[in-house]
C-alpha positions in Angstrom: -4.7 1.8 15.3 -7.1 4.6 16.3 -9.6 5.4 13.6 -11.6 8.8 13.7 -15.5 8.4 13.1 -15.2 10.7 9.7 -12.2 8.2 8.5 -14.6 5.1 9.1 -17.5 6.9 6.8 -14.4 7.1 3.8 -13.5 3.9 4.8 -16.9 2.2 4.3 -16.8 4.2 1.1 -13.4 2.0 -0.3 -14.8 -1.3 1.3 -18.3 -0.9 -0.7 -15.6 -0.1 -3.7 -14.2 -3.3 -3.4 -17.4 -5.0 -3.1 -18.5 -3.9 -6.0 -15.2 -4.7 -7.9 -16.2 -8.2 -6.5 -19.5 -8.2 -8.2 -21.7 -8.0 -4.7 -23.9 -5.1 -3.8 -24.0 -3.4 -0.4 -27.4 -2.6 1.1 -28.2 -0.6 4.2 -31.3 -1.5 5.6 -33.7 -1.0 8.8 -34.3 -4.2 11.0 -33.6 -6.4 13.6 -30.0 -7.5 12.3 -26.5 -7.4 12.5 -25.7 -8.0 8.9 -23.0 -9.9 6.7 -22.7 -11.5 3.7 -25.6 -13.9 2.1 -27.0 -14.8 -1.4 -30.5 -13.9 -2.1 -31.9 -15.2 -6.1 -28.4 -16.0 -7.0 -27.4 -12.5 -6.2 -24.0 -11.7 -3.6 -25.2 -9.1 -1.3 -23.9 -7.6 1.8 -26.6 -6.2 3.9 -25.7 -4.0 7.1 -28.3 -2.3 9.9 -28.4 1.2 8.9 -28.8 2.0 12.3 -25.8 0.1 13.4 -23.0 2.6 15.0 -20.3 3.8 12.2 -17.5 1.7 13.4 -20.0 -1.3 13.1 -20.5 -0.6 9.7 -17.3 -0.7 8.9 -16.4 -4.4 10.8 -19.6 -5.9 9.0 -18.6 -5.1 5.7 -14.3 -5.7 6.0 -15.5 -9.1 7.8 -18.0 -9.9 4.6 -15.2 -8.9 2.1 -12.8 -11.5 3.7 -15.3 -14.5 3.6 -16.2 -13.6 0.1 -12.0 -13.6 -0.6 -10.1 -10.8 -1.1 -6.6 -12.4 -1.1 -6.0 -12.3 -4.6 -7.3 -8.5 -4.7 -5.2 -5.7 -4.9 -6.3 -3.8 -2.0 -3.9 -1.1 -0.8 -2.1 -2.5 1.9 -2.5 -0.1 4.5 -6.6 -0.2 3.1 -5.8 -4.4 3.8 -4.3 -3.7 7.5 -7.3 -1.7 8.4 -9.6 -4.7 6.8 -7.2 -7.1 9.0 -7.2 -5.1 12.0 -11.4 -4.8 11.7 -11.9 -8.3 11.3 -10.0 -9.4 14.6 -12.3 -7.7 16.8 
């Protein structure tokens, strides 16, 4: 599936939607990092490089969603092919 760079932006925008639904915030944030899921003071957070490249963006959060368990979400299913497709890179 070929995904234009303005569809990934709206894309991150549903995936931090369903973070949120989960109870975990999303943070973009300068550094040396790749980003993913972690805990910090008992709070979920997904953290991603700010300066990572869109697409990027996108495969960190989809690949934190799935470890924090989004089976028994309803997620759109063409919303959970992208997620799917993402997370097999």
């Amino acid at each position: 599936m070929k995904i234009k760079e303005k569809e990934f932006e709206l894309l991150i925008n549903e995936l931090k939607e369903i973070a949120i639904k989960l109870g975990v915030s999303v943070r973009f944030e300068k550094g040396d990092f790749k980003g993913g899921y972690c805990v910090v003071k008992e709070k979920k957070i997904i953290i991603i490089n700010k300066f990572a490249p869109t697409q990027k963006k996108a495969t960190i959060l989809a690949t934190a969603l799935k470890e924090l368990g989004i089976e028994d979400l309803y997620i759109n299913p063409k919303l959970r092919e992208i997620i799917e497709e993402l997370t097999e890179i």
